[in-house]
C-alpha positions as CSV (number, residue, x, y, z in Angstrom):
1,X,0.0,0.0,0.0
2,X,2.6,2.4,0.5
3,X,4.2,2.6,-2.8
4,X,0.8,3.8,-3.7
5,X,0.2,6.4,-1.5
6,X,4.0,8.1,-2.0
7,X,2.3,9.0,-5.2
8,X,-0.8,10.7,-4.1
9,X,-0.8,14.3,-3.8
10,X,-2.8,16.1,-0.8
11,X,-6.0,16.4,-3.0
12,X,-5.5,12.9,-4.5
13,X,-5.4,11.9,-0.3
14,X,-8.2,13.6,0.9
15,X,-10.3,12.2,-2.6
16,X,-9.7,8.9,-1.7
17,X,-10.1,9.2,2.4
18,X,-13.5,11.1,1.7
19,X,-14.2,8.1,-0.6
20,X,-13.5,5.5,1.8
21,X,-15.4,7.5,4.3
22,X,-18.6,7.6,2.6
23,X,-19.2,3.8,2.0
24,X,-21.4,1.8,4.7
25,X,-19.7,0.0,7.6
26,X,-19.4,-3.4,7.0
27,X,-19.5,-6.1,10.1
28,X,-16.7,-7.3,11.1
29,X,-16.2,-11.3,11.0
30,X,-14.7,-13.8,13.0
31,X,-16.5,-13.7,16.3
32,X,-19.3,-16.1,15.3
33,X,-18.1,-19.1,15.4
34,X,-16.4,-18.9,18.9
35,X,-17.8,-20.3,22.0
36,X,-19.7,-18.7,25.0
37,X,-17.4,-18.9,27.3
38,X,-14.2,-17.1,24.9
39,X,-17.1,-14.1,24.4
40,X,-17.7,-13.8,27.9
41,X,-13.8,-13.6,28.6
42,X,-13.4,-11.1,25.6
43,X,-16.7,-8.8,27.1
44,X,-15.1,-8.7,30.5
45,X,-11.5,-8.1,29.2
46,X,-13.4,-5.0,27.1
47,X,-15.7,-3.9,29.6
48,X,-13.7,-4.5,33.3
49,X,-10.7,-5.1,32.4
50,X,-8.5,-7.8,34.4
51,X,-7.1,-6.3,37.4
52,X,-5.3,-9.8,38.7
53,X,-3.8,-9.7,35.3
54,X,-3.0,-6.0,35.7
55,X,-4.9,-5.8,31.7
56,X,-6.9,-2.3,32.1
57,X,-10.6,-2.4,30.2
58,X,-10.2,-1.6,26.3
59,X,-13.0,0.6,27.0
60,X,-10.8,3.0,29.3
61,X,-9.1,3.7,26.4
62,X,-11.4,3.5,23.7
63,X,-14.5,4.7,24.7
64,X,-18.6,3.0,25.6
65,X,-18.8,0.5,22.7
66,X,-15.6,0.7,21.6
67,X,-15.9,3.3,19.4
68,X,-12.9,5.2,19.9
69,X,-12.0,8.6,21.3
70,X,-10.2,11.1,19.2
71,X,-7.2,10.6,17.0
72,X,-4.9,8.3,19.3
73,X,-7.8,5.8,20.3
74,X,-9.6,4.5,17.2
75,X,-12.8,2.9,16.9
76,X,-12.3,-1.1,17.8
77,X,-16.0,-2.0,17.5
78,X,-17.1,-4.5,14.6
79,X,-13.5,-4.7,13.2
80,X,-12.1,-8.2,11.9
81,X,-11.1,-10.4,14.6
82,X,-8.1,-11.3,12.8
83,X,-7.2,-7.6,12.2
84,X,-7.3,-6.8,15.9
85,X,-5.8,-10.3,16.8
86,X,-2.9,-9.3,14.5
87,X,-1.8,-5.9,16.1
88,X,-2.2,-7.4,19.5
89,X,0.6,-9.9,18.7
90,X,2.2,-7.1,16.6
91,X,2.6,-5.1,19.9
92,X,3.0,-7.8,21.9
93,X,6.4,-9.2,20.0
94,X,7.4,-5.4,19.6
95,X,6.5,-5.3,16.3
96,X,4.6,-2.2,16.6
97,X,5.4,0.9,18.2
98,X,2.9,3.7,16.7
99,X,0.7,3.8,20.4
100,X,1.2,6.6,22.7
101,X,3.8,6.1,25.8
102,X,3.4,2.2,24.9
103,X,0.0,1.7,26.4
104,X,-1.0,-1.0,24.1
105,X,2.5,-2.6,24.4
106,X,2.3,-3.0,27.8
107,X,-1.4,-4.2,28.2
108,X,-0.7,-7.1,25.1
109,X,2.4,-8.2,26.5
110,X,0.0,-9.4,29.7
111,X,-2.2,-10.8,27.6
112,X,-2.5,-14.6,26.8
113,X,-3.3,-16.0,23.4
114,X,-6.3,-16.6,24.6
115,X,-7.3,-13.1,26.4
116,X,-6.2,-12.0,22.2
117,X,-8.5,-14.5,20.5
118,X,-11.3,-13.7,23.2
119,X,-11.3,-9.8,22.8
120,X,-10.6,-10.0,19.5
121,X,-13.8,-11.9,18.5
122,X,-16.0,-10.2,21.2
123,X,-15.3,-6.8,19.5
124,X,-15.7,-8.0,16.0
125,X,-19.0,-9.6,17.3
126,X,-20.0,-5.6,18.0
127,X,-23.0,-3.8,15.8
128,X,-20.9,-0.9,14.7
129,X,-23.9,0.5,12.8
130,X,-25.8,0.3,15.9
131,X,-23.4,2.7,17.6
132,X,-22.4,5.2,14.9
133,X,-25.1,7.6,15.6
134,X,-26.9,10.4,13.8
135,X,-25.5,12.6,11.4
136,X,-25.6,15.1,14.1
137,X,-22.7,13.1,15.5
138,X,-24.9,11.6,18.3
139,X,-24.1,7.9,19.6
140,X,-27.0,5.2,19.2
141,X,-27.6,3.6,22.6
């Protein structure tokens, strides 16, 4: 992808980000084919955290719903499992370093494979479209 992008000019950018913007949110997949019990884990890893663990809710971060907070804490909600499976063990085997004073280093580095695969599916299990809002930038409940 980068190769492509060095060639865009600003306009040529912002043309294809306001393109991507405007097409409907698509679910996310690979949550619903997991068990119960890993969904229960990934809702309380999202929701409460795991203070034996010393693993801090996603939602402290990333807002109700996961829908993210500002530029540094994107939206999480009805992404790909695999996607947010992938940067967990990207940050967790330093492979990533792009999060500020290496909050999500720290928190997947005390995180099991399973804790990843639980959270992971949980949120891609998550009506995204449910929670967007009006277009008066009001979040659905």
């Amino acid at each position: 992808m980068m190769p492509f992008a060095n060639m865009l000019n600003d306009q040529q950018i912002a043309d294809v980000a306001a393109y991507y913007s405007a097409m409907p949110i698509t679910p996310g997949q690979g949550g619903d084919d997991v068990d119960e019990a890993l969904l229960a884990r990934g809702e309380q890893l999202a929701e409460r955290g795991d203070w034996d663990a010393y693993i801090v809710s996603c939602k402290s971060c990333h807002g109700p719903n996961g829908t993210g907070v500002g530029e540094v804490f994107p939206g999480i909600a009805g992404q790909h499992a695999g996607y947010i499976s992938n940067q967990l063990h990207a940050w967790q085997n330093d492979q990533r370093h792009n999060d500020p004073q290496s909050l999500m280093g720290a928190i997947a580095k005390r995180m099991s494979d399973e804790d990843i695969q639980a959270v992971s599916a949980w949120y891609a299990t998550q009506d995204v479209n449910a929670q967007v809002g009006s277009e008066e930038g009001e979040v659905a409940q």
